[in-house]
TIDREN-64284 format. One record per residue (C-alpha): x, y, z. Coordinates in steps of 0.001 Angstrom, whole numbers, padded with zeros to 6 digits, always signed. Each point is the difference from the previous one (the first is absolute). Example, Ala and Ser with C-alpha at 12.3 -4.5 7.8 and 13.67 -1.06 7.14 Angstrom:
2
+012300-004500+007800 +001370+003440-000660 
This chain:
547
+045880-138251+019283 +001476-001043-003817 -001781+001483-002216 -001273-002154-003296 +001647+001202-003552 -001533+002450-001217 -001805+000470-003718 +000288+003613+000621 +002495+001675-002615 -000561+003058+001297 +001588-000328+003572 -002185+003166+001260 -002120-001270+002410 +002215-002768+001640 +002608+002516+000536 -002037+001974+001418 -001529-002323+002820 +000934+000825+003525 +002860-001719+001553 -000683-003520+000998 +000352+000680+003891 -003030+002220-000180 -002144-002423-001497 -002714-000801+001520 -000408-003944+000804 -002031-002129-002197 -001468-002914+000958 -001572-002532-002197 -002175-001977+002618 -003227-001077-001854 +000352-002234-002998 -001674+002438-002663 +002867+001780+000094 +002654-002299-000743 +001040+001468-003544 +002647-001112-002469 +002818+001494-000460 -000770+001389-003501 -003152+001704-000412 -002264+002296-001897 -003030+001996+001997 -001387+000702-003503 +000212-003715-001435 -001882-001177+003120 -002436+002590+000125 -001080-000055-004031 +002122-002995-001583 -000450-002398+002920 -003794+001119+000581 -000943-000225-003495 +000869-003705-000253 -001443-000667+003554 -002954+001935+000261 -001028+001812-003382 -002649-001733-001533 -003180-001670+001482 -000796-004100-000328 -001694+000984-002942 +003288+002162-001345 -001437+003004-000331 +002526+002809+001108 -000709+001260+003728 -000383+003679+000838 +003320+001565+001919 -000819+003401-000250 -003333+001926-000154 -000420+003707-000201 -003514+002143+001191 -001009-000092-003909 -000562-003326-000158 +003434-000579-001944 +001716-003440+000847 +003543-001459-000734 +000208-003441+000099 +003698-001548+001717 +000878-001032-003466 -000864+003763-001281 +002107+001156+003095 +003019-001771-000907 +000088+001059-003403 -000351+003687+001060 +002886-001051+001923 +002369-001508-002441 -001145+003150-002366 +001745+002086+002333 +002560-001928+000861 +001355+000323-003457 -000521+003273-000764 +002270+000635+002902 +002332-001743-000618 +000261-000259-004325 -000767+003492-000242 +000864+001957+003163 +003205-002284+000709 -001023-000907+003848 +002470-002609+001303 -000458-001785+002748 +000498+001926+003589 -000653+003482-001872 -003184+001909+001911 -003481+000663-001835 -001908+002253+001589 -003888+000509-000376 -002808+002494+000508 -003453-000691-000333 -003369-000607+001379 -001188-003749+001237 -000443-001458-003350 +000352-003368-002282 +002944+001085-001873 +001848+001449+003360 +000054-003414+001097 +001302-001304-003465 +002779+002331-000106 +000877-001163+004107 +000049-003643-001259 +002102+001266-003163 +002311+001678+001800 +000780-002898+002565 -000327-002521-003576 +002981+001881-001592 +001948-000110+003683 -000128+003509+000339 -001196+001571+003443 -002784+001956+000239 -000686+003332+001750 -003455+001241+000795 -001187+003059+000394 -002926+001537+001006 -002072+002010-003511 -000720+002975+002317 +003022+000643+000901 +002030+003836-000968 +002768+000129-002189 +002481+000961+002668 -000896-003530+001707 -000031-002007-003365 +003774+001587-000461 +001328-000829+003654 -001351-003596-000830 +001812+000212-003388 +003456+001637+001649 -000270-003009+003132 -000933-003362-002497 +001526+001074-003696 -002309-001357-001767 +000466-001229-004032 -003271+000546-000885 -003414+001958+001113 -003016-001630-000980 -002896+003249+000716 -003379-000380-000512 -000670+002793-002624 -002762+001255+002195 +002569+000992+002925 +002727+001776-001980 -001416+003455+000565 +002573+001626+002537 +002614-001690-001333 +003150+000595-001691 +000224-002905-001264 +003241+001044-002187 +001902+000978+003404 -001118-002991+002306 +003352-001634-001155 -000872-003573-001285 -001954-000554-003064 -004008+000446-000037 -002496-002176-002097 -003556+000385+000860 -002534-002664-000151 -003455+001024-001033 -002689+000060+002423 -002004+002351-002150 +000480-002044-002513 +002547-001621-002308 +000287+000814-003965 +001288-002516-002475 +003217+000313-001056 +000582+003099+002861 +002879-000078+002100 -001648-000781+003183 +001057-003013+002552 -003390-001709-001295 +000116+000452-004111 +003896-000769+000062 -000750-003296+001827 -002567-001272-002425 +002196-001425-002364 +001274-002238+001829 -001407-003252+000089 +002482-002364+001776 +000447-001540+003338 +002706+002037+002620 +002003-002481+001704 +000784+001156+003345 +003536+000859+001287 +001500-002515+002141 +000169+002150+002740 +001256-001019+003358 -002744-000209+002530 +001886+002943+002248 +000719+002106-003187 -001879+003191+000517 -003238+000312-001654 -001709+002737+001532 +000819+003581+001818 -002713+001546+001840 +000338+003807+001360 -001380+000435+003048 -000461+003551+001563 +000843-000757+003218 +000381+002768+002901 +002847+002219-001767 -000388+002178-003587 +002490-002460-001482 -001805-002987-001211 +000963-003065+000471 +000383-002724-002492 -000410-004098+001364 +001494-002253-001922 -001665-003575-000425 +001130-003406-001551 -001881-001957-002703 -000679-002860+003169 -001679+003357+002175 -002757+000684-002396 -001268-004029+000006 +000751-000031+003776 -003168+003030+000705 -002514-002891-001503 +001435-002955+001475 -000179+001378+003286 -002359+002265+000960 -002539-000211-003539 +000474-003762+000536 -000525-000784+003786 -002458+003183+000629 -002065+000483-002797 +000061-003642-001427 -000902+001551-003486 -001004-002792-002694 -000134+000486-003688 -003835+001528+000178 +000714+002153+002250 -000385+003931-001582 +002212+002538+001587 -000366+003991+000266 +001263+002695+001668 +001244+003855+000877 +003563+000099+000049 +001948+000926-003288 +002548-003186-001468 +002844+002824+000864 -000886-001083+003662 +001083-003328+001046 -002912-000805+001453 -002239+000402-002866 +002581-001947-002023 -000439-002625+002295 -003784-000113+000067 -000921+000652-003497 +002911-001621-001970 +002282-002313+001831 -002574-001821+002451 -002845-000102-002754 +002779-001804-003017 +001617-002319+002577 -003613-001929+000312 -001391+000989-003338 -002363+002106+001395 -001120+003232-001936 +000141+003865+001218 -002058+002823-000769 +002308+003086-000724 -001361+003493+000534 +001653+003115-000857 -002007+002400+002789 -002749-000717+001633 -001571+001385+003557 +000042-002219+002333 -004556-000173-001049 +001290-000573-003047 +001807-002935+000836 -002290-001626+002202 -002233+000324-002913 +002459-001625-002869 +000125-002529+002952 -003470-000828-000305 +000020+000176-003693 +002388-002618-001000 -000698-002264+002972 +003984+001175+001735 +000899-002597+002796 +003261+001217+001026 +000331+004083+001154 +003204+001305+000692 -000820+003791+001755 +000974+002752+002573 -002262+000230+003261 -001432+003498-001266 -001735-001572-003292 -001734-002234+002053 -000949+002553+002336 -000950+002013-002915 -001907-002748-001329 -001932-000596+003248 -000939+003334+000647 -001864+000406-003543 -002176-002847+001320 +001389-002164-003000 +001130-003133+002343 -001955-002509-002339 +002415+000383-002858 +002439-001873+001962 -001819-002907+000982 +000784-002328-002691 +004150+000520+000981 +001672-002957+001279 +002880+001756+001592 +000369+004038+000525 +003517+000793+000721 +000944+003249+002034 +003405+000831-000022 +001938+003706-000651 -001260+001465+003158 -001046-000683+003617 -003324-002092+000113 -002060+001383+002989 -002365-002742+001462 -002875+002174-000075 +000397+000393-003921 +000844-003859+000110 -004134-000487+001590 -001234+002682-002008 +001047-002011-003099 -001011-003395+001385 -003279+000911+000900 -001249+002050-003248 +001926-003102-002318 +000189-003433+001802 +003944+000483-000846 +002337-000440+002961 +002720+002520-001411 +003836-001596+000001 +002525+001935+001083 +003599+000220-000115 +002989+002057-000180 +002797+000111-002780 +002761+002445-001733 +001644+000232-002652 +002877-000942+001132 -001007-003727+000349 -002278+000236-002637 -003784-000815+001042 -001643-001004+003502 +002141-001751+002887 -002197-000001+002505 -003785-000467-000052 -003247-001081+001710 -001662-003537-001403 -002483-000416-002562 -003342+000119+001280 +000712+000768+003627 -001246+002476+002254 +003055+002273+001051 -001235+003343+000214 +002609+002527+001043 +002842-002131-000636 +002591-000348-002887 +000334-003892+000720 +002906-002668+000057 +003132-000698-002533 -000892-001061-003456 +001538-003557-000052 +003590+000643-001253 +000232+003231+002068 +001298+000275+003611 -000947+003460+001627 +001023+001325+003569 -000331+003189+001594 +003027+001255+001733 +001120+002996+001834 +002356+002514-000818 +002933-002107+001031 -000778-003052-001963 -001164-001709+002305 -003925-001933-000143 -002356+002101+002786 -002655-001931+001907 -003234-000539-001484 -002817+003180+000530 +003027+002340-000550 +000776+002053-003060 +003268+000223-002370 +001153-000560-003329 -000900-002596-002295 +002601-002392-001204 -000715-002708-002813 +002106-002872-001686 -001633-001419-002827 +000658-001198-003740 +000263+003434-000947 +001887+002764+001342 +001734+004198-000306 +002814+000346-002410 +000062+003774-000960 +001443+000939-003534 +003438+002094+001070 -001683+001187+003416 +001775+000744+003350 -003508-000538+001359 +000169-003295-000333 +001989-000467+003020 -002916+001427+001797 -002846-002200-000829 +002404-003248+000290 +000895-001035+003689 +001597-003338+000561 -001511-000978-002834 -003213+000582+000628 -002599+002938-001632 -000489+002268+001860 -003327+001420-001716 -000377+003350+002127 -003281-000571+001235 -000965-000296+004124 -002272-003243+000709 +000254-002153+003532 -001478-003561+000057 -003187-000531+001991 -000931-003061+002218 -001118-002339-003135 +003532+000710-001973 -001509+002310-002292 +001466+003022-001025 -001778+003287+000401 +000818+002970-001970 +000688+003425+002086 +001403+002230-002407 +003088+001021-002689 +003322+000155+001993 +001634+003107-002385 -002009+003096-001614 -000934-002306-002974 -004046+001455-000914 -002137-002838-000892 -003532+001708-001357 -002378-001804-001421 +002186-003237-001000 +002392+002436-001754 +004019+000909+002054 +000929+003331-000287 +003551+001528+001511 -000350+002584+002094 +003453+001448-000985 -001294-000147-003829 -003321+002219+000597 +001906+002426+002137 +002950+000435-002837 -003058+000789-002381 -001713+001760+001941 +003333+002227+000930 +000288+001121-003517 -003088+001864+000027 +001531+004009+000053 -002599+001007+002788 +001530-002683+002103 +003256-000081+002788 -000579-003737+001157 -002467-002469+000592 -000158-003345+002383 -002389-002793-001384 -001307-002801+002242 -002947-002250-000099 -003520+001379+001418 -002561-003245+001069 -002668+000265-001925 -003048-002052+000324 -000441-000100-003878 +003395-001100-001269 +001480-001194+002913 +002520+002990-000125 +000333+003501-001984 +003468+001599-000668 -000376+002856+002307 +002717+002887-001323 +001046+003005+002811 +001143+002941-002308 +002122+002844+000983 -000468+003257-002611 +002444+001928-001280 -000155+003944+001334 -002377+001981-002108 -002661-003104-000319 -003062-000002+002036 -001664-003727+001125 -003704-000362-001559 -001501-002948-001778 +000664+001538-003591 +003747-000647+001052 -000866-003542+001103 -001496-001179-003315 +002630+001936-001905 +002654-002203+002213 -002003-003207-000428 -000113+000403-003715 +003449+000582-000269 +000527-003014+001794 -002059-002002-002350 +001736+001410-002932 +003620-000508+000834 -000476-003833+001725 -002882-003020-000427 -003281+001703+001048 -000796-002212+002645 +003034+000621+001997 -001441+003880+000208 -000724+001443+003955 -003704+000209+000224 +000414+001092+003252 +002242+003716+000047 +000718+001980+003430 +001277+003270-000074 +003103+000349+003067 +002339+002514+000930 +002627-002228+000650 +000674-004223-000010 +001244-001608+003534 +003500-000197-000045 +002411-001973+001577 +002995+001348+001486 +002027-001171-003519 -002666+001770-001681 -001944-003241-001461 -003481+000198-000076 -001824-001809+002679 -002726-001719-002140 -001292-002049+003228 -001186+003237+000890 -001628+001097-002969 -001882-003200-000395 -001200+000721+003750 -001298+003101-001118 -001421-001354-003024 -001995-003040+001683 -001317+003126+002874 
């Protein structure tokens, strides 16, 4: 495949794209995803939606962001934030196209400006999660080089922000000051459109770490064309949004799925989006209720969690519920149905292609199952030849779509790439009706409560704890998040097993990587199963775990 000339002056990112003959195929089948050669996420998503969709009949501005306060920004609002920050990067902090921006912050209006900015000024973006330590901030830093660090100035506390390597400017979310050197008070002198870079439509725009199963994150790599090609295939055919629809949700914008479902999907259709920063998942349902949410993008354990406070009405007046992150079990799918009137849609997706590739239907009863290819996907299940298996049996999902792996500089990718189809490392087998049906994660990948945690990354925390030898981590079921990261600890000689040790290891956990990712399960062993090369036998830990 001939790749389109580039806008990119900085050559990063395209030299750093896997070789050719491990790309994954791509397949253009439906016609919303025929895309010109040259083009701009950003434009379409602000520019483009502006002049389409942002102002009523009347002309009034329409609302594209909300926030729990009661605070709206209109599109037109939005796109200025957007230019604003487009030219602070690039008159002031000399961003060229194809250099990296990373950010940090909560789910907020002026995250989303500085996204579209970034993709405006043809830079690529790199999101990262607000929560996480400054030992995973730096490994992101060391793997994507980023120019620039845009930090919410409430998450640079366990930073050192003069040793991350790239240079930091922090935007104010506790508040800008005239005249201060924030991303906000620099950008409010500038008054002027930001004409978009020409960029070619598979220049990179975006890079997206993703923990995966090993310590060593790693970082997807997606083209301007992949972040239109989410809404105009699974947004577009499955949740059929239209410009009134109001869209919430759980997942943080560093996730692909909550950049998906609370900026891409809502802008492509003019819709709006209601941005929280935290929130329970009560706490949602209840924002949900307040400002009259239709679309909900959430894990299977908030709506559990939602359910079992007896708070089911709040999510009546939803149009679509979307359950994604984790497996949806078919008695949580009734539950939810029966206390709402909403038939829950499932799916599965990664970030590897993006957003959802395969799916159940709007509106249909399909409790228990994951449901068919989102039209533009293809999705098999073979065996551990290659080769399809008969329906009823189980083996590894394979999917050809729009959208597909390229790892930044990663011998992985060969893995996760077989005859050019991903290979996503989950185990599903196709039932009687075509539909697939979800059995569980093919590698040690930890997926609690919508969130993916490495095993390998909580053990190598939890191994630096003094009173600790070793440790194996697997995944515990767990009838409240779906699964807990269950952590088997060996002790150093001299250290005695009791639960003060356990919380002292599970707070060292939290304070050396993200909190969530800590074991809130901890087993005291003499020894891990071995195998005769002296690899621990997780299979048998996780035995012992679900016993």
């Amino acid at each position: 495949m001939n790749l389109s000339p580039s806008a990119h002056q900085d050559t990063f990112c395209r030299d750093s794209l896997p070789p050719q003959e491990l790309w994954p195929t791509v397949e253009f089948t439906v016609p919303e995803v025929q895309y010109p050669e040259r083009l701009n996420a950003g434009k379409v998503l602000i520019d483009d939606a502006v002049a389409q969709f942002g102002h009523d009949a009347g002309g009034a501005p329409r609302p594209a962001l909300r926030t729990p306060d009661g605070t709206v920004v209109t599109y037109p609002e939005l796109q200025r934030r957007a230019d604003q920050v487009a030219h602070v990067l690039t008159q002031e902090l000399g961003v060229v196209p194809g250099n990296r921006v990373m950010l940090r912050a909560p789910n907020n209006p002026w995250l989303v400006a500085c996204w579209l900015g970034v993709l405006k000024a043809g830079a690529v973006v790199v999101t990262t999660m607000p929560i996480l330590r400054h030992s995973e901030v730096q490994t992101l830093v060391d793997l994507t080089k980023p120019s620039v660090a845009l930090i919410d100035d409430r998450f640079t506390e366990g930073l050192d922000l003069d040793g991350l390597g790239t240079e930091v400017v922090t935007v104010a979310g506790s508040g800008a000051e005239p005249g201060g050197e924030d991303l906000i008070s620099r950008a409010a002198k500038y008054k002027e459109p930001f004409e978009a870079v020409d960029t070619a439509a598979d220049d990179v725009a975006l890079l997206g770490p993703t923990s995966g199963s090993t310590g060593t994150p790693k970082v997807t790599m997606h083209f301007h064309r992949d972040i239109l090609a989410n809404a105009d295939t699974f947004s577009h055919y499955r949740l059929q949004p239209t410009r009134d629809d109001v869209f919430a949700g759980s997942p943080p914008l560093a996730f692909t799925f909550g950049l998906g479902g609370l900026v891409v999907f809502p802008l492509r259709v003019g819709a709006s989006s209601l941005l929280t920063e935290r929130a329970t998942p009560l706490q949602l349902a209840e924002l949900a209720a307040e400002h009259k949410v239709t679309v909900l993008f959430t894990a299977p354990t908030a709506y559990r969690a939602i359910i079992k406070e007896g708070k089911g009405e709040l999510l009546r007046g939803l149009r679509v519920g979307v359950s994604a992150g984790e497996h949806l079990p078919a008695t949580t799918w009734q539950e939810v149905y029966e206390a709402t009137g909403v038939k829950l849609l499932n799916g599965i997706g990664a970030t590897e292609l993006l957003h959802v590739f395969v799916s159940t239907e709007l509106g249909t009863d399909a409790p228990g199952k994951t449901g068919k290819p989102v039209p533009g996907y293809r999705a098999r299940i073979i065996g551990e030849n290659g080769d399809d298996v008969p329906p009823g049996t189980s083996g590894r999902l394979a999917v050809i779509g729009p959208t597909g792996c390229r790892y930044l500089n990663d011998e992985r990718q060969e893995k996760y790439v077989l005859d050019g189809w991903n290979i996503t490392g989950d185990t599903f087998y196709q039932d009687a009706d075509g539909d697939f049906v979800y059995q569980a994660r093919s590698d040690s990948m930890i997926i609690s409560s919508g969130y993916n945690i490495g095993a390998p990354e909580v053990e190598e925390a939890i191994n630096t704890h003094p009173a600790v030898w070793e440790s194996g981590v697997v995944g515990k079921p767990d009838p409240g998040r779906g699964t807990i990261v269950c952590a088997f600890v060996v002790l150093r000689e001299g250290h005695e097993p009791g639960e003060e040790l356990k919380k002292a290891i599970q707070d060292h956990v939290k304070a050396t990587i993200a909190p969530y990712k800590y074991p809130r399960e901890v087993r005291f062993a003499e020894e891990l199963p071995k195998n005769p090369s002296g690899k621990t036998q997780h299979f048998m830990l996780r035995e012992m775990a679900a016993a």
